[in-house]
DRENLO-932511 format. One line per field, with one value per residue (C-alpha): x negated, y, z; residue in one letter; residue number from 1. Coordinates in pm, 1 decimal, always signed. Each point is the difference from the previous one (the first is absolute). Last residue first. Layout:
// residues N
xx (X / ...)
yy (Y / ...)
zz (Z / ...)
r (A / ...)
k (NUM / ...)
//
This chain:
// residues 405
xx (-14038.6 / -136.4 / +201.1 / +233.4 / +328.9 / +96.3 / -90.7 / +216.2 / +314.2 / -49.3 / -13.2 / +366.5 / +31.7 / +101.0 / +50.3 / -132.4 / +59.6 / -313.8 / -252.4 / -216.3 / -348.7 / -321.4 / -328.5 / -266.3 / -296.0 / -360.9 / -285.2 / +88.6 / -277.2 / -116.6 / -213.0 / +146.6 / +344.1 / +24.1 / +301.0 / +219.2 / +198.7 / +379.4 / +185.1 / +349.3 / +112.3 / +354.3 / +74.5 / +108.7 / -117.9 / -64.5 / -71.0 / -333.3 / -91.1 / -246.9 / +235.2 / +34.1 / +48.0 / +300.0 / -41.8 / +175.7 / -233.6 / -93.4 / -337.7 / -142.2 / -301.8 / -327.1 / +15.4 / -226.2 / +86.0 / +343.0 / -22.5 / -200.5 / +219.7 / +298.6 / -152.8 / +34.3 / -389.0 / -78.4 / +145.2 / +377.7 / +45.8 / +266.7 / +340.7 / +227.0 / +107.9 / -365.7 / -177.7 / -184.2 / -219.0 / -2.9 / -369.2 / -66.9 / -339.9 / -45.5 / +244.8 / -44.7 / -328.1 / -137.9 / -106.2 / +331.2 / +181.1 / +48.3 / -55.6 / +248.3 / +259.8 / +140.9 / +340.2 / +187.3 / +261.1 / -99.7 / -363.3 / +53.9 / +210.5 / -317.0 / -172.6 / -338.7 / -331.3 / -292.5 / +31.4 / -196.1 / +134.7 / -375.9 / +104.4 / +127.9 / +291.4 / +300.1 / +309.2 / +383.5 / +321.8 / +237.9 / +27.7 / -368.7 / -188.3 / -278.2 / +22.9 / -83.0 / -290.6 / -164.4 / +92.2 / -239.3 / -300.6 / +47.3 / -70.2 / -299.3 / -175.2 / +35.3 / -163.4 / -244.1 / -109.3 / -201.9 / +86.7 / -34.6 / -263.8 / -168.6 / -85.3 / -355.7 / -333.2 / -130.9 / -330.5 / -268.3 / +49.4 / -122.9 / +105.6 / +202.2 / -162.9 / -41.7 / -262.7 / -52.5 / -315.7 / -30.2 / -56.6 / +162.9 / -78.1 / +154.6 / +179.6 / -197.4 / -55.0 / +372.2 / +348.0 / +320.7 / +307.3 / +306.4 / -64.7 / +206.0 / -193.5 / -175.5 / -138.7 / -111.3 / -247.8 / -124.4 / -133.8 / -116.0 / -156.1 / -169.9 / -148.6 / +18.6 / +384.6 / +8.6 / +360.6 / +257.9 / +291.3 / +393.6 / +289.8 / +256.2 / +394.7 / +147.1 / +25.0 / -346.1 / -144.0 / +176.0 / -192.6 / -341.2 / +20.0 / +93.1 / -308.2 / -262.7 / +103.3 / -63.2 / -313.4 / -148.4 / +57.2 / -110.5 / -312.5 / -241.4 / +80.1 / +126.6 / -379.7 / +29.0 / +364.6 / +211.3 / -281.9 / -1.7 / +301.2 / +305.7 / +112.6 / +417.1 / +104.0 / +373.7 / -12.2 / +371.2 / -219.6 / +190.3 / +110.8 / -345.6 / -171.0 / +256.9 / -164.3 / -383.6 / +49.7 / -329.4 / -163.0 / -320.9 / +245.0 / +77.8 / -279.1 / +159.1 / +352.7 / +57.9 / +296.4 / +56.1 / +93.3 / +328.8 / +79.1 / +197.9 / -271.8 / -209.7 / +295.9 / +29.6 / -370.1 / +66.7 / +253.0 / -220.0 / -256.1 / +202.8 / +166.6 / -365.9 / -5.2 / +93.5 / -309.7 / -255.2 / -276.2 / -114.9 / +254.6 / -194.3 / +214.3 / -46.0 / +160.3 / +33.9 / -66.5 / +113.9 / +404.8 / -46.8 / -112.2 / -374.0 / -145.6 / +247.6 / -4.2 / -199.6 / -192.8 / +59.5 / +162.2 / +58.2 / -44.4 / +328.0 / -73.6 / -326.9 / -47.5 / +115.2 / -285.9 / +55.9 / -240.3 / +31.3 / +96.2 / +13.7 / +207.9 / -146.0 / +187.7 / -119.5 / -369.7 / -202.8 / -243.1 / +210.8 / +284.6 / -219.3 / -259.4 / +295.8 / +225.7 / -287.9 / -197.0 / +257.6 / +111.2 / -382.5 / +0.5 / +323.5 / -135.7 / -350.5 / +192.1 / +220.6 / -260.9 / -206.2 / +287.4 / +41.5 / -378.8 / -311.3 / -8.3 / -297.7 / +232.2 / +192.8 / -300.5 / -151.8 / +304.2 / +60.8 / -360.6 / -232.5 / -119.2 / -319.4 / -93.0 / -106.8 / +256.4 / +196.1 / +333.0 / +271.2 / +341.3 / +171.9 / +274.9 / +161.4 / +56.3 / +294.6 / +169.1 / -339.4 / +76.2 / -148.5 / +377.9 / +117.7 / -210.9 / +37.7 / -257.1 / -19.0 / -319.3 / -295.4 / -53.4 / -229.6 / +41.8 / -207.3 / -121.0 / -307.2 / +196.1 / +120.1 / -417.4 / -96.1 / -212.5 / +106.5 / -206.6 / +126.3 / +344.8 / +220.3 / -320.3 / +153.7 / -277.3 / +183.5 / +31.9 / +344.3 / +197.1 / +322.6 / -21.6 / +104.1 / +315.7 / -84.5 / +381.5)
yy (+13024.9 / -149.8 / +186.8 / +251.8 / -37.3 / -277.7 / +186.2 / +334.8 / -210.3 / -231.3 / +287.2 / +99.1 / -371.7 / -328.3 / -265.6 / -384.3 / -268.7 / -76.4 / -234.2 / -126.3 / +12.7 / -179.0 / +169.8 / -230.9 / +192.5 / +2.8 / -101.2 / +207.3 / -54.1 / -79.3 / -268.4 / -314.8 / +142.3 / +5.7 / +274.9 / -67.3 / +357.5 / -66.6 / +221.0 / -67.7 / +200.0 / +128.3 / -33.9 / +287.2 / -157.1 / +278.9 / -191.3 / +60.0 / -320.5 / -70.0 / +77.5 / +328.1 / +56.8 / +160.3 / +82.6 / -162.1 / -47.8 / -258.3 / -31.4 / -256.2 / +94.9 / +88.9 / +337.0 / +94.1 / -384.2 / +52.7 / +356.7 / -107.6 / -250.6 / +221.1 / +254.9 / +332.3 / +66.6 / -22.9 / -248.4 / +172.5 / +169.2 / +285.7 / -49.2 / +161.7 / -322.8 / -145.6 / -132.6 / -289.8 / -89.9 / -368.4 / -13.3 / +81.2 / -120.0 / +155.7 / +109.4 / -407.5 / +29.4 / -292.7 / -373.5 / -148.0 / +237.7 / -87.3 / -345.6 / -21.6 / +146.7 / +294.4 / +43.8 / +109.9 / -198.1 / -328.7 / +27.8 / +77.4 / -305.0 / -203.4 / +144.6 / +200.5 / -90.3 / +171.5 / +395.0 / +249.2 / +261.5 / +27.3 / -151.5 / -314.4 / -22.7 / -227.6 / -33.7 / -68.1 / -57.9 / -127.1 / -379.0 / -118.6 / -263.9 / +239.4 / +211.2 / -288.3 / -78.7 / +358.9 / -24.6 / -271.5 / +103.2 / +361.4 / -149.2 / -222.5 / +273.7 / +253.2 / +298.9 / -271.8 / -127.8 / +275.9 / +190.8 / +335.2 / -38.4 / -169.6 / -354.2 / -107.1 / -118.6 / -258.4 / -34.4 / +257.9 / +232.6 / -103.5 / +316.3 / +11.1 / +99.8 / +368.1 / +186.0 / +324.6 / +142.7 / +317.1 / -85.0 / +3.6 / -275.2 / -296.1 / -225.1 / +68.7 / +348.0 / +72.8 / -28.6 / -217.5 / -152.6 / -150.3 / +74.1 / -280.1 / +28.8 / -293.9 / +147.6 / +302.3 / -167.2 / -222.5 / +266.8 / +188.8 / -316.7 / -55.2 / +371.1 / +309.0 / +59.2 / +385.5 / +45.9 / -287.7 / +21.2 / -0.6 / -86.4 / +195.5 / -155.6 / +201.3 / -287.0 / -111.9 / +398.1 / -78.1 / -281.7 / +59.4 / +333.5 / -230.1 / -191.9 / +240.1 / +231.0 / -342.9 / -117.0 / +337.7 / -32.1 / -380.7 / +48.7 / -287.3 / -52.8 / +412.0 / +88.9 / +227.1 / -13.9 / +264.6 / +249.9 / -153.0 / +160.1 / -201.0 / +53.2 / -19.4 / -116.1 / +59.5 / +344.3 / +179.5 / +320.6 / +197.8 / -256.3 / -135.0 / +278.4 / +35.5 / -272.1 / +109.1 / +386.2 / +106.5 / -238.5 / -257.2 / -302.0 / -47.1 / +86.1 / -11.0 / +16.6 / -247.0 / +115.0 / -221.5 / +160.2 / -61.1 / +340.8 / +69.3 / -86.9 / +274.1 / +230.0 / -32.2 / +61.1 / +309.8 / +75.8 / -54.5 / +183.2 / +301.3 / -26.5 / +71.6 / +9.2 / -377.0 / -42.9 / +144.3 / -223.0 / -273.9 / -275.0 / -11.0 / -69.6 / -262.9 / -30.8 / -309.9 / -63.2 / -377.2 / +96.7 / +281.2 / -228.0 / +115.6 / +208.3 / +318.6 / +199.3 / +293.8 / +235.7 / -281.9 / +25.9 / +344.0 / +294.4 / +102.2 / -81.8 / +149.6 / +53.2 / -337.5 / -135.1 / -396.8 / -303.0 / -257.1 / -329.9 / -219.5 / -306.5 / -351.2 / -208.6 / +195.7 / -105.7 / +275.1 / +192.6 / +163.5 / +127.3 / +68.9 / +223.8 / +223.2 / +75.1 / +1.6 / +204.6 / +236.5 / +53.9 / +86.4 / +248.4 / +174.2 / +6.2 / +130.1 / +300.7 / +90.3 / +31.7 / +183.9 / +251.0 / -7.3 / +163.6 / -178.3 / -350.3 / -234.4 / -104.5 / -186.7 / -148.7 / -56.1 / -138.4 / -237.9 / -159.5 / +81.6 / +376.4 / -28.9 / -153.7 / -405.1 / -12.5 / +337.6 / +14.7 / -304.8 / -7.5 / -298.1 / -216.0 / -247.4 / -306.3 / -249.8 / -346.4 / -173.1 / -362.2 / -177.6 / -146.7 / +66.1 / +303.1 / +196.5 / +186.1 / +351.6 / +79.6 / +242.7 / +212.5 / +267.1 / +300.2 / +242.7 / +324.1 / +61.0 / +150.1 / +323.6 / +96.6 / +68.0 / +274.1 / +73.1 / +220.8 / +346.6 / -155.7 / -150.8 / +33.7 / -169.8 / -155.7 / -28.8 / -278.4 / -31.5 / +331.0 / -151.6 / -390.3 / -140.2 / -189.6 / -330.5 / -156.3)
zz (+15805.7 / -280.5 / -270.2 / +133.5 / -103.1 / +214.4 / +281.9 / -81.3 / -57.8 / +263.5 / +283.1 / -66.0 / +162.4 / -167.0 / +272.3 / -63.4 / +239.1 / +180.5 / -39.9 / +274.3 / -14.3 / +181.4 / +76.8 / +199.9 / +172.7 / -32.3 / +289.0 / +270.3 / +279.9 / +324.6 / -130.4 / +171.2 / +28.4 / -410.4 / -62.2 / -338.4 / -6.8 / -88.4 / -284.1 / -44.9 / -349.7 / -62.6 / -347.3 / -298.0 / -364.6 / -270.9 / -313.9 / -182.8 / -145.3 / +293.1 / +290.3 / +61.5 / +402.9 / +256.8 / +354.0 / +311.5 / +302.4 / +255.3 / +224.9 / +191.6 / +233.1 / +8.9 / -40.5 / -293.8 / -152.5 / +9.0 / -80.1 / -350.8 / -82.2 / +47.7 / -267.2 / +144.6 / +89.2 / -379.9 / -324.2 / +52.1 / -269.5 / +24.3 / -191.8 / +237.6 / +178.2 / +86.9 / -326.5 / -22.9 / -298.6 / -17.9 / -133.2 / -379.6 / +47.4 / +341.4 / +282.2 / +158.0 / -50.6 / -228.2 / +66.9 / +18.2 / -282.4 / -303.1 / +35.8 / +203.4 / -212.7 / -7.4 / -129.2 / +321.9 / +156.8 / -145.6 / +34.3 / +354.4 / +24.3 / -108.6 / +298.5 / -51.4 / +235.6 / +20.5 / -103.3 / +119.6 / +227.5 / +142.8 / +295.2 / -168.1 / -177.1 / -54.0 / -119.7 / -38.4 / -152.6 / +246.9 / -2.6 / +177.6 / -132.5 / -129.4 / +264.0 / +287.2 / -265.3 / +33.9 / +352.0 / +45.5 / -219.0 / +150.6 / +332.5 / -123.8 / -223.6 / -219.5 / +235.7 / +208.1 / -339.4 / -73.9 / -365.6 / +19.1 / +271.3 / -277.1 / +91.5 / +217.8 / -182.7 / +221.7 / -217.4 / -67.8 / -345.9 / -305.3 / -228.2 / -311.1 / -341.4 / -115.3 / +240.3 / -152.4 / -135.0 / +37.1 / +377.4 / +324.2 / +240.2 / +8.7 / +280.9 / +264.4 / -105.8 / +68.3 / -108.9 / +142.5 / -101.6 / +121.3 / +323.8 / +234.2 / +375.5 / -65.9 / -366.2 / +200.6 / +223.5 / -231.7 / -208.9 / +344.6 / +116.1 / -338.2 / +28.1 / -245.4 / -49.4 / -36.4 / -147.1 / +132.0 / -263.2 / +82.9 / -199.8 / +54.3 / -56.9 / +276.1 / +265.2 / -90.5 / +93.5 / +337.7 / +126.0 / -161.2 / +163.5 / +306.7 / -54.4 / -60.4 / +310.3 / +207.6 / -164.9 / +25.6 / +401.2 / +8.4 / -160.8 / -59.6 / -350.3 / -86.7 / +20.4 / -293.1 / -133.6 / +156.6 / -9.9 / -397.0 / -80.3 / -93.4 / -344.7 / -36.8 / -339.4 / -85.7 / +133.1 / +33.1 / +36.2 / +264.2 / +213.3 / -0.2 / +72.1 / +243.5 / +207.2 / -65.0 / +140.5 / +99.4 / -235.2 / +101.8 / +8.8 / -348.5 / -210.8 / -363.2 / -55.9 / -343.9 / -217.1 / -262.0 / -381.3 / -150.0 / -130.6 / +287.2 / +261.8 / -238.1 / +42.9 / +356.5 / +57.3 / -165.0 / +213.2 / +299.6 / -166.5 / -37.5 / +338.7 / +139.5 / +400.8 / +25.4 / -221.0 / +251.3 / -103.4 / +264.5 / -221.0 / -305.8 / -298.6 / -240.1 / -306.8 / -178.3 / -379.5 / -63.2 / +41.3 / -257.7 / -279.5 / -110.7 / -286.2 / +136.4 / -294.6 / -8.9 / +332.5 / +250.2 / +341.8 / -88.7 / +269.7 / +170.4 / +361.1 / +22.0 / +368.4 / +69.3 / -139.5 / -146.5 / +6.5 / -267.6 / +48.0 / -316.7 / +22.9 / -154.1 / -224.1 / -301.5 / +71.1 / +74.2 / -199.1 / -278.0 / +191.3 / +304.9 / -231.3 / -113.8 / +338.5 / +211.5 / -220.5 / -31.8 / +315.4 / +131.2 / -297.2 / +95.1 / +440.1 / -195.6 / -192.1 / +341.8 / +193.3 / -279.1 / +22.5 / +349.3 / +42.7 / +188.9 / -87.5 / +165.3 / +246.5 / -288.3 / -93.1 / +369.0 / +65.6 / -207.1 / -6.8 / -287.7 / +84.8 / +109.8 / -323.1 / -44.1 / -261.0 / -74.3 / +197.8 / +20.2 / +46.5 / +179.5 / -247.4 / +249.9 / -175.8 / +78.0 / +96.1 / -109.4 / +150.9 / +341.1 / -0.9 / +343.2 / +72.0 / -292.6 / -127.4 / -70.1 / -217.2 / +53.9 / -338.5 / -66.3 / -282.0 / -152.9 / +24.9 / -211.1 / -330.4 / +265.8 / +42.3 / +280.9 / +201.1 / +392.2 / +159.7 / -58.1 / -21.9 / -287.3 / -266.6 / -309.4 / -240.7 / -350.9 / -169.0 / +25.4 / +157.9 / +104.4 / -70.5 / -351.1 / +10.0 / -182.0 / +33.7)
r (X / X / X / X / X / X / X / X / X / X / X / X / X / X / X / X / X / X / X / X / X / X / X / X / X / X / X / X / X / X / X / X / X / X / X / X / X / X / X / X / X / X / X / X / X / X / X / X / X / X / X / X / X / X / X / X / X / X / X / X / X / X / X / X / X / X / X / X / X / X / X / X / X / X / X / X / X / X / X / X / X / X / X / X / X / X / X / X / X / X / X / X / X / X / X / X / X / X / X / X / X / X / X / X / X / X / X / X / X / X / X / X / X / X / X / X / X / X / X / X / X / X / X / X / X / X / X / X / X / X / X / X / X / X / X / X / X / X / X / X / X / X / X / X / X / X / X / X / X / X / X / X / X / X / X / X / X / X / X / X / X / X / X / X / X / X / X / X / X / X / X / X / X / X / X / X / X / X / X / X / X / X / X / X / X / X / X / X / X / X / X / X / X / X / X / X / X / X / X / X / X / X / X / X / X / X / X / X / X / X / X / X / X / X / X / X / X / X / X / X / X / X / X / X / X / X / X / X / X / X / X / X / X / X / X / X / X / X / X / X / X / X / X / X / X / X / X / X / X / X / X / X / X / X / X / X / X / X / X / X / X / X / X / X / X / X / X / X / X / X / X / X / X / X / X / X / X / X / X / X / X / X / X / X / X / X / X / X / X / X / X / X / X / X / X / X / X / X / X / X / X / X / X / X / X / X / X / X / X / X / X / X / X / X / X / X / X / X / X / X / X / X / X / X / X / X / X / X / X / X / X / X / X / X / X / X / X / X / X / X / X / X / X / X / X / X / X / X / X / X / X / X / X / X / X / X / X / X / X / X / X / X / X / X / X / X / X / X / X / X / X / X / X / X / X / X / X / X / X / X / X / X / X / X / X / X / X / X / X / X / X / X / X / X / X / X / X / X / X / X / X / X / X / X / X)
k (405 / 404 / 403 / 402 / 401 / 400 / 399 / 398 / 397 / 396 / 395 / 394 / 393 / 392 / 391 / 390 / 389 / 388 / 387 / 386 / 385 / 384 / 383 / 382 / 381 / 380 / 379 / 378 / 377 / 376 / 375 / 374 / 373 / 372 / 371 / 370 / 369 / 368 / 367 / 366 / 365 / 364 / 363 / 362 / 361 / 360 / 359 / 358 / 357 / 356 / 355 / 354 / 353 / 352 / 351 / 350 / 349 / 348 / 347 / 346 / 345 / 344 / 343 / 342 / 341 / 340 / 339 / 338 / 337 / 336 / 335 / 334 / 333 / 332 / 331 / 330 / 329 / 328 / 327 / 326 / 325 / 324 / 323 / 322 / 321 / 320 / 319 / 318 / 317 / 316 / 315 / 314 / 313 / 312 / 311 / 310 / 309 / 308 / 307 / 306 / 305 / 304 / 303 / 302 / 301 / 300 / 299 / 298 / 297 / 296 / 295 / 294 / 293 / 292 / 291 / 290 / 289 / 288 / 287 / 286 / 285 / 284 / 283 / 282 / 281 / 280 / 279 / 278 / 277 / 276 / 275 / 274 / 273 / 272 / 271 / 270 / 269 / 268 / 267 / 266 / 265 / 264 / 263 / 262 / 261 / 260 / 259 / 258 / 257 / 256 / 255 / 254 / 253 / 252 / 251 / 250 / 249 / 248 / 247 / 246 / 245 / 244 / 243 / 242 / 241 / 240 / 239 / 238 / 237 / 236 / 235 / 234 / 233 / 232 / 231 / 230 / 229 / 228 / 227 / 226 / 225 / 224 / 223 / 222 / 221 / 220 / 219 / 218 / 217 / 216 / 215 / 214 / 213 / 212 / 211 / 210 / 209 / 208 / 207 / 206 / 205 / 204 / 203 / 202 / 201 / 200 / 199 / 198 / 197 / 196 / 195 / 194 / 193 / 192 / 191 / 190 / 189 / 188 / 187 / 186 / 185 / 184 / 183 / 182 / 181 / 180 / 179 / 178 / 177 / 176 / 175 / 174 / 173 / 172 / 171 / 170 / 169 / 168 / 167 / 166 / 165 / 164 / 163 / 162 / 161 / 160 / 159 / 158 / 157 / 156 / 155 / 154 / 153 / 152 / 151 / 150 / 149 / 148 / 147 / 146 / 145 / 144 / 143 / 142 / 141 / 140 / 139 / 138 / 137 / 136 / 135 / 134 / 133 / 132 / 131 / 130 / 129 / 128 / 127 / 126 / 125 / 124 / 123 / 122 / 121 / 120 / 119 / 118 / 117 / 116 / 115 / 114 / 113 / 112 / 111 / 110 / 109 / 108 / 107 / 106 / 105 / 104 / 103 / 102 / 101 / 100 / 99 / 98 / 97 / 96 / 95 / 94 / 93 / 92 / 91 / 90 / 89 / 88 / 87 / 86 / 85 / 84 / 83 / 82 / 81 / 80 / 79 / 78 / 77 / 76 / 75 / 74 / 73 / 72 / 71 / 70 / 69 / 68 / 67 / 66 / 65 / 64 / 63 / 62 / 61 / 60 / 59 / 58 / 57 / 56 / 55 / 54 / 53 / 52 / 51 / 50 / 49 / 48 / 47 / 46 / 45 / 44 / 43 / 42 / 41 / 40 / 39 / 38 / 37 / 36 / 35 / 34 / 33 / 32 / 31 / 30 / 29 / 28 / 27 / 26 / 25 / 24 / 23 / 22 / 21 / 20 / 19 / 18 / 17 / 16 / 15 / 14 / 13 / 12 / 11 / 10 / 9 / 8 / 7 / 6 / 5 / 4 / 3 / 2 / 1)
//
């Protein structure tokens, strides 16, 4: 750590009236709090130009630049600080959110060692730049997910293309701007987009944060409709320095949409226990494909026990890796869970798995969508196998040899 900034101690004229000096710049925090727990989930590092100056907001800095170069200089600096002053001001526990460019896809996060583990640095990405135009950044952005950082897509809702920004980015933080936010309590249309991008974002694993929260009735507001966390100047302001301990928020604190009782509820409660007596191997999984029930005689048949998997993806951890006859996962749209639940409706298929040690099992999986009337909704679905008698193909010879296929 203790990069020097470009040109230190030396004033830098960037336009005929803009004078500063790079060792001015410095770096505000607002925190990320989550809305169950009043805890510190996060810091978002926000640059900072000379105190008092014309040019200490964000935009007047970076509107302050007149040539690429320097651009490019200040968007390194910016990086920098974040990266160095967030490993040493925050407590390890809490994620640092620094603010990405996607016209500078192959900068460095940080110009040495990374000081921090790759899952506390996360990168966010503003959703109003062109990114689906730049296949650079997008790989880039692939990279970083790669390397174990979280993506976080920043101003959701302002975008021209907000849906395949999502596609595209795989986020696993999704910011929602504060247009959606600002007077969301006693508005029924913002309250409606808010809710079924809460909705789908839960299905895909995204948590969701409410930028701009600056009222009590927008704060409580968001925490009915399931946010998991929110940002704003009623919670803190940004300053240098951050807030560290957890926040007393206002009573009647609702779940995580990630975790509301009406997806693991009653229904699945009942089926989960209809499984668990039942004599085929079996499961259960919510909407999510999340494990919440696993049969003894699924144990049997496969390895995994269930405490290795209630609780995780069915694909995750290992998983039960399908495979349809030529040796293709099937953890996507072909996955009979998935159609069942898609479709609403049973669905059969033969296909083969690995069971935990490795062994090639060939079954043909029931898959059953659990619908609740009262909410209009699929809740999960119930996969049970049947084992069939073994046939050695031309196939097996190429599948066993690959490793994890």
């Amino acid at each position: 750590m203790g990069v020097s900034p470009p040109l230190a101690g030396r004033r830098t004229t960037v336009s005929r009236s803009a004078v500063w000096d790079w060792s001015e710049l410095w770096v505000a925090w607002q925190p990320i709090v989550d809305l169950a727990s009043g805890a510190v989930y996060g810091q978002e590092a926000l640059a900072r130009g000379p105190r008092g100056s014309p040019w200490e907001s964000a935009d007047a800095l970076f509107g302050s630049i007149v040539t690429a170069d320097a651009r490019m200089r200040l968007e390194t600096w910016c990086r920098q600080m974040a990266v160095e002053q967030g490993a040493t001001a925050l407590p390890n526990e809490h994620r640092i959110f620094v603010n990405i460019s996607s016209r500078w896809p192959n900068l460095p996060l940080y110009q040495a060692d990374l000081p921090v583990p790759p899952d506390r640095l996360a990168i966010e990405v503003t959703e109003s730049e062109p990114i689906l135009e730049r296949g650079d950044f997008l790989q880039q952005v692939a990279a970083w997910r790669e390397r174990g950082h979280p993506i976080v897509l920043d101003d959701y809702g302002v975008g021209y293309a907000a849906a395949a920004a999502v596609l595209a980015l795989q986020p696993d933080i999704v910011k929602l701007d504060r247009t959606l936010v600002t007077g969301i309590d006693h508005d029924l249309r913002r309250q409606t987009i808010v809710r079924s991008i809460r909705e789908y974002t839960a299905d895909l694993d995204i948590r969701l944060v409410a930028e701009g929260v600056e009222t009590s009735g927008e704060l409580a507001a968001v925490r009915n409709l399931g946010i998991d966390y929110a940002q704003g100047f009623l919670l803190a302001r940004p300053d240098s320095k951050p807030v560290v301990g957890p926040l007393r928020l206002p009573l009647a604190a609702t779940e995580s949409a990630l975790a509301r009782p009406e997806i693991t509820g009653d229904l699945l409660d009942f089926y989960a226990a209809a499984v668990g007596r039942a004599d085929l191997p079996g499961y259960v999984v919510d909407r999510k494909r999340r494990v919440v029930a696993w049969n003894m005689q699924a144990q049997s048949l496969t390895g995994f026990t269930a405490e290795d998997r209630v609780g995780h993806r069915c694909f995750d951890r290992g998983g039960l890796r399908h495979q349809d006859g030529a040796g293709r996962p099937m953890c996507a749209g072909a996955c009979p869970l998935v159609w069942a639940m898609e479709n609403r409706a049973p669905h059969s298929a033969v296909l083969s798995m690995r069971t935990k040690s490795g062994e090639r099992v060939d079954v043909q999986v029931f898959a059953t969508p659990i619908w609740d009337p009262r909410r209009d909704r699929v809740l999960g679905a119930i996969e049970q196998f049947q084992v069939l008698p073994r046939q050695e193909t031309k196939e097996d010879v190429w599948l066993e040899a690959e490793p994890g296929s």
